[in-house]
N, C-alpha and C positions, 0 to 999 in steps of 0.2 A: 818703838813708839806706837800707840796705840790711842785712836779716837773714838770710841765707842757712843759715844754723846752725839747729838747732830749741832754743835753750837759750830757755825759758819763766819770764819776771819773774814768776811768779803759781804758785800753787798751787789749784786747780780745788775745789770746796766742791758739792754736788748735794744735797745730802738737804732739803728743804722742810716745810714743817708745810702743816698742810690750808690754812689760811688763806693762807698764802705762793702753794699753787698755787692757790687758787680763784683771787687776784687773778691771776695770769700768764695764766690761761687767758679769764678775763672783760676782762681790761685791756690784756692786751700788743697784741692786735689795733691800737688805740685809740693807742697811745702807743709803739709800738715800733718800733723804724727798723730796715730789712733790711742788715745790714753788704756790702759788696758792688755795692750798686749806685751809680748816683752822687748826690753830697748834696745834693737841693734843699728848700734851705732854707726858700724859701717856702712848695712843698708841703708839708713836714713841719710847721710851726708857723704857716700859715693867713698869713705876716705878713713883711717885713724887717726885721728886727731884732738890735741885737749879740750876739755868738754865746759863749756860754763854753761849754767842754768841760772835763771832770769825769771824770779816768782814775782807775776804782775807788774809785765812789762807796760801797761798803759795804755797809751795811742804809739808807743813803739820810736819814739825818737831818739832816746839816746841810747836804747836796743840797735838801731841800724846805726847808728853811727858809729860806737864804739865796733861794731861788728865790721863796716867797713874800713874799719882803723886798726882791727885786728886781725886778717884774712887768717894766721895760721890756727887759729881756734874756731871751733865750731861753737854756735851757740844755740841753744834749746830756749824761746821764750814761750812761757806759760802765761795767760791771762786767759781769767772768767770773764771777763765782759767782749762779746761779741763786736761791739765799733770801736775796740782796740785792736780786737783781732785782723779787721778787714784795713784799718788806717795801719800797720805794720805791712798787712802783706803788699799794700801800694807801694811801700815805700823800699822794701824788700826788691821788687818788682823795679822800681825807678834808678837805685841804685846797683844792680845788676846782680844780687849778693848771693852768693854758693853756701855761706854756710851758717844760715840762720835757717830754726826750721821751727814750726807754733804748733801749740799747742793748747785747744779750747778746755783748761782742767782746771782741777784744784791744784796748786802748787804742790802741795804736803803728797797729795796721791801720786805726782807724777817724780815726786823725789823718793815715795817708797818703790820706785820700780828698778829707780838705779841701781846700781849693785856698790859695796862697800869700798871706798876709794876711789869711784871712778872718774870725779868731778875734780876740774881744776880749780873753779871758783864758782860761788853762791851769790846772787845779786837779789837782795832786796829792797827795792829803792822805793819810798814813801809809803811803805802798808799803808791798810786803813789804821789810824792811830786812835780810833774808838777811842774818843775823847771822854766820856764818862764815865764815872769810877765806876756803876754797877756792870760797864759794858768791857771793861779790863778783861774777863775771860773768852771775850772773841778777839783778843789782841795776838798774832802770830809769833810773835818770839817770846815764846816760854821756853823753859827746861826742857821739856819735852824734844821741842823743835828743835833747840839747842843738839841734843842730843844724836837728832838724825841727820842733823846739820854733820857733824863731829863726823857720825861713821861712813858717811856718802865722800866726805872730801879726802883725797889724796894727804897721805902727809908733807905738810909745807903750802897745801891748798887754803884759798880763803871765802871769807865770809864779809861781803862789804855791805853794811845797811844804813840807807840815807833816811832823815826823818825830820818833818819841820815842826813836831810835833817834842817840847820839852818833857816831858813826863813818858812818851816813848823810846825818846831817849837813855833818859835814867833806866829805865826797866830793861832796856840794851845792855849798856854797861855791866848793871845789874849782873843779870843772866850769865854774858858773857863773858866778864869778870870773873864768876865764880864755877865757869864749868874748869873741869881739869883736864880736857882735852882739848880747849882752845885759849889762844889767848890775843888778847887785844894788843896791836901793834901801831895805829895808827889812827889820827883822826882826823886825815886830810882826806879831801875829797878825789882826787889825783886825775886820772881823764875822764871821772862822769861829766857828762856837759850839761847846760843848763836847758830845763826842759820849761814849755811853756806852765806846766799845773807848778813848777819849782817858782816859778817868777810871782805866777798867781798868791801862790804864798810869801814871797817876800814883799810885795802891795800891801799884803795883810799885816805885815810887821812879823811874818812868820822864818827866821832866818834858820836856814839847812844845818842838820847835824851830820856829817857821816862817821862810822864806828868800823872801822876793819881789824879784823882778827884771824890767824891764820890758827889751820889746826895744826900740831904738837906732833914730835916723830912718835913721842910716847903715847903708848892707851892702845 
């Protein structure tokens, strides 16, 4: 997959509360992976172990918790916005956790690094759902992604994407419905937990979609 265009899934967030930097500055050293170079896994998480990656983990809540409910997997969270990164590493920090490690990147750059199969599972939980139709091509699950999606996951590995957003939904389905390398298994939510931006939206009348699909021995 290849992006040659600079059109950007994500819109950038910087402003931090003291607490958000004290941890980025005390913790990132510790727990933060250089986007860029190449991914060893074992250096990074002291261990061999199944790998999930987490594009735009948020403010990191249901990132540590799942990860504390899961110890024998290691987990890679990716997010652009700087006071998600500093509100996980607290939290990372508060719950004692070994195998959560961030990453300040582009999702899509830090899954080109991985190598083909090597990921147990894909977590995308509430993109930005660029709600307007001319803004659909800064929306992250295209064909494309699809695609890189496919050759990074292990076979029998999966793909879970949560969305409160209906028309990113369909465009899910869509997508994922029609690659030949994955295929759509389920639409339960299963132990994602509820996050507070998930609640936010259902105030709104916005009710959760999640889409899981694993990839195929075939391809």
């Amino acid at each position: 997959m290849q992006r040659d265009d600079p059109i950007r899934t994500y819109k950038a967030r910087r402003r931090l509360t003291t607490g958000q930097a004290a941890a980025i500055d005390r913790l990132l050293p510790s727990y933060g992976l250089q986007v860029g170079l190449p991914f060893d896994r074992t250096a990074a998480y002291g261990r061999e172990a199944p790998l999930v990656l987490e594009i735009g983990s948020g403010m990191g809540e249901a990132t540590a918790a799942m990860a504390a409910a899961d110890p024998a997997r290691d987990v890679l969270a990716v997010e652009v916005h700087t006071p998600g990164i500093g509100s996980l590493l607290r939290r990372i920090e508060d719950l004692g956790l070994s195998n959560v490690r961030v990453a300040e990147a582009d999702g899509v750059d830090v899954l080109r690094l991985l190598a083909t199969g090597s990921v147990d599972e894909i977590r995308l939980f509430f993109p930005d759902p660029w709600p307007k139709s001319r803004h659909h091509k800064r929306r992250l699950l295209t064909a494309d992604f699809a695609d890189l999606v496919a050759d990074r996951l292990r076979p029998g590995g999966r793909l879970h994407v949560a969305t409160d957003s209906v028309s990113y939904l369909e465009q899910t389905v869509r997508v994922l419905g029609g690659h030949a390398d994955l295929e759509v298994v389920s639409r339960e939510r299963g132990s994602r937990p509820v996050t507070r931006f998930e609640l936010q939206g259902r105030d709104a009348g916005r009710g959760p979609h999640d889409v899981v699909a694993v990839r195929t021995a075939a391809g």
